[in-house]
N, C-alpha and C positions, 0 to 999 in steps of 0.2 A: 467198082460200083456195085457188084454182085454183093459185097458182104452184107451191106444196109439190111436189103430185104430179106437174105435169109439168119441176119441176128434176130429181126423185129419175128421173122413167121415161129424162131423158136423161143425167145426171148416175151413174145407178149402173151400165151399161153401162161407159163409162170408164171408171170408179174398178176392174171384173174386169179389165183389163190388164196382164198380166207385168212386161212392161218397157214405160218410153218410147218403144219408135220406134213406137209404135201409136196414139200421139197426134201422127201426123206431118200426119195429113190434119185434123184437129180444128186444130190450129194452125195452120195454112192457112184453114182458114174464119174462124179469131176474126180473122184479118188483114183479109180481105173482109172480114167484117162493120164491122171499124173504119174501113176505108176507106168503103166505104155510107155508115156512121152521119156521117162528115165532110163525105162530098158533101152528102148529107140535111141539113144542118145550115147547110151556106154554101148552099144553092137555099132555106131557106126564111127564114134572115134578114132579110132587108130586109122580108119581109110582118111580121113580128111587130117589126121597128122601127118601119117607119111606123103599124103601128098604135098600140102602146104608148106611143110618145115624140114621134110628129108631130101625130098626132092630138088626142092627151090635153094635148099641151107643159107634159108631163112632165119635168122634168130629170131626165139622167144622172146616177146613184149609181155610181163606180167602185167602189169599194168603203164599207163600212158595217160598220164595228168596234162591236161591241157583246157582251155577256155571253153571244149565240149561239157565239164562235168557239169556245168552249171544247169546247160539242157538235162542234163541225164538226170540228176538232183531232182529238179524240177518233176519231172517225170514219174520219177519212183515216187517222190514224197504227194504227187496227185495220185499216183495208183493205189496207195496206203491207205488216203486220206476218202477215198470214192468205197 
C-alpha cells in the first residue's frame, strides 16, 4: 500500500508541467534507469540459472501456452494501449 503515495508524491509534480520540454531531464533518467535495470539483469543471470536449472535439472520451459495467455494478452495490450 506504500506504492500509491509514493507514485502520486513523484508522479503529481510532473503531471503540473506546462509543456513537454520539462520532461526533458525525467526522460533522461527513465533511459539510465533502463540501461541499470539491463546491466542488473545480465550480472545477475547465471546465479539464478545455476540455481534454478543446474541444480534442480530442471528442464528449460521456453515457452508454456496455456489459458494464462489470455491474462498476459490482456495486460500487455492495456500497457501499450495506456
Amino acid at each position: 500500500m506504500i506504492n500509491i503515495p509514493i507514485a502520486a508524491f513523484v508522479l503529481f509534480p510532473m503531471s503540473l508541467i506546462k509543456d513537454m520540454s520539462g520532461l526533458r531531464y525525467v526522460s533522461i533518467a527513465s533511459i539510465v534507469a533502463l540501461i541499470y535495470m539491463g546491466i542488473v539483469l545480465l550480472i545477475e543471470l547465471p546465479a539464478y540459472f545455476h540455481l534454478n536449472y543446474i541444480v534442480n535439472h530442471e528442464p528449460i520451459v521456453w515457452a508454456k501456452i496455456d489459458l494464462n495467455i489470455f491474462g498476459g494478452a490482456a495486460i500487455t495490450f492495456f500497457a501499450y494501449t495506456c
